[in-house]
C-alpha positions in Angstrom: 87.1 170.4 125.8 89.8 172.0 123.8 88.9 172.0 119.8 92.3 169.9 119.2 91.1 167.3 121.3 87.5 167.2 119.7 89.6 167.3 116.3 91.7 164.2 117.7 88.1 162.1 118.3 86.8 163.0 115.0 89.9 161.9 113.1 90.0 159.0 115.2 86.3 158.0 114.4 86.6 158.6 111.2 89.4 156.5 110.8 87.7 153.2 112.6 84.9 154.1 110.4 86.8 153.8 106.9 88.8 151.1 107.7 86.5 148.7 109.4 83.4 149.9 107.7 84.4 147.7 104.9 84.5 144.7 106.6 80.8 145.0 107.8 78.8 141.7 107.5 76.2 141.0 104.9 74.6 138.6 106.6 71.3 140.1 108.0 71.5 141.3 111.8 69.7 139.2 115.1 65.7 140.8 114.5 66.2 139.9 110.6 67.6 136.1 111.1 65.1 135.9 113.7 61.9 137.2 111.5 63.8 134.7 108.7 63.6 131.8 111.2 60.1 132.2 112.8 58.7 133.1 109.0 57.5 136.7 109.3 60.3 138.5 107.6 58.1 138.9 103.9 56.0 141.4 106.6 58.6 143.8 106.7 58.6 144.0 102.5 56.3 146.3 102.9 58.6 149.1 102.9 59.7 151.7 105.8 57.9 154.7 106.9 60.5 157.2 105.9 63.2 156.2 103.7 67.0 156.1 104.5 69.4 158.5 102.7 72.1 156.0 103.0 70.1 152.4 102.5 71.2 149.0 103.6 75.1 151.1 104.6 75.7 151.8 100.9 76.5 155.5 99.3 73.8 155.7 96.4 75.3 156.3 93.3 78.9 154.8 93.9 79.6 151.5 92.2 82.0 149.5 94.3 80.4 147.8 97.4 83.3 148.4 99.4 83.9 152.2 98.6 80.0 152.9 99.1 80.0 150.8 102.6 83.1 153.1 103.4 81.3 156.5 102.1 78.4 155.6 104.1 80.6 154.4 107.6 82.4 158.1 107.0 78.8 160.1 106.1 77.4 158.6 109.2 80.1 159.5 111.3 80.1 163.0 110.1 76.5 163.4 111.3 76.2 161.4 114.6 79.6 164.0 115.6 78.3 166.8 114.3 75.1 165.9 116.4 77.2 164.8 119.4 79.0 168.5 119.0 76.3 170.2 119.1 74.4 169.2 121.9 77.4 169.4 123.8 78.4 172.8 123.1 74.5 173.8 123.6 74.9 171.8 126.8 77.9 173.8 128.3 76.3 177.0 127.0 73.0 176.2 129.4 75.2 174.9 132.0 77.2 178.2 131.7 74.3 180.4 131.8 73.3 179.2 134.9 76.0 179.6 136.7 76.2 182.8 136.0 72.8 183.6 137.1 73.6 181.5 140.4 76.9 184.1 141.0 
């Protein structure tokens, strides 16, 4: 894949990311209603394992929910492409490599 096209994905994700990431419900998600409904959910106040650099989808230190729920949408972009671009390019880079040795 051509890097204008990869650019064009990444601009495009980014863009979803900042405009809708504001717009993300505050209500809790399906396994938190559900621990809320059946009565376990004071369980999981125990705290997690490892602990988020982004918590609950807000940028630390930034003081408007919206802005910090849009920093986070565009941080965790960044990283899950970065991620995806790597594995891909290490990917074709195997793939290559063996055709080669195949030839």
């Amino acid at each position: 894949m051509k890097r204008t096209a990869w650019l064009g994905i990444l601009l495009a994700a980014l863009g979803v990311a900042a405009v809708l990431a504001p717009f993300a419900s505050s209500w809790p998600d399906g396994l938190e209603k559900v621990a809320e409904t059946l009565g376990f959910a004071h369980r999981a106040e125990i705290g997690p394992l490892v602990s988020s650099p982004i918590p609950d989808y807000g940028m630390p230190g930034v003081g408007n929910s919206r802005l910090a729920t849009t920093a986070a949408g565009v941080v965790g972009t960044l990283v899950v492409f970065a991620v995806l671009y790597g594995l891909v390019r290490l990917l074709v880079a195997r793939r290559r490599g063996e055709d080669a040795r195949t030839e």
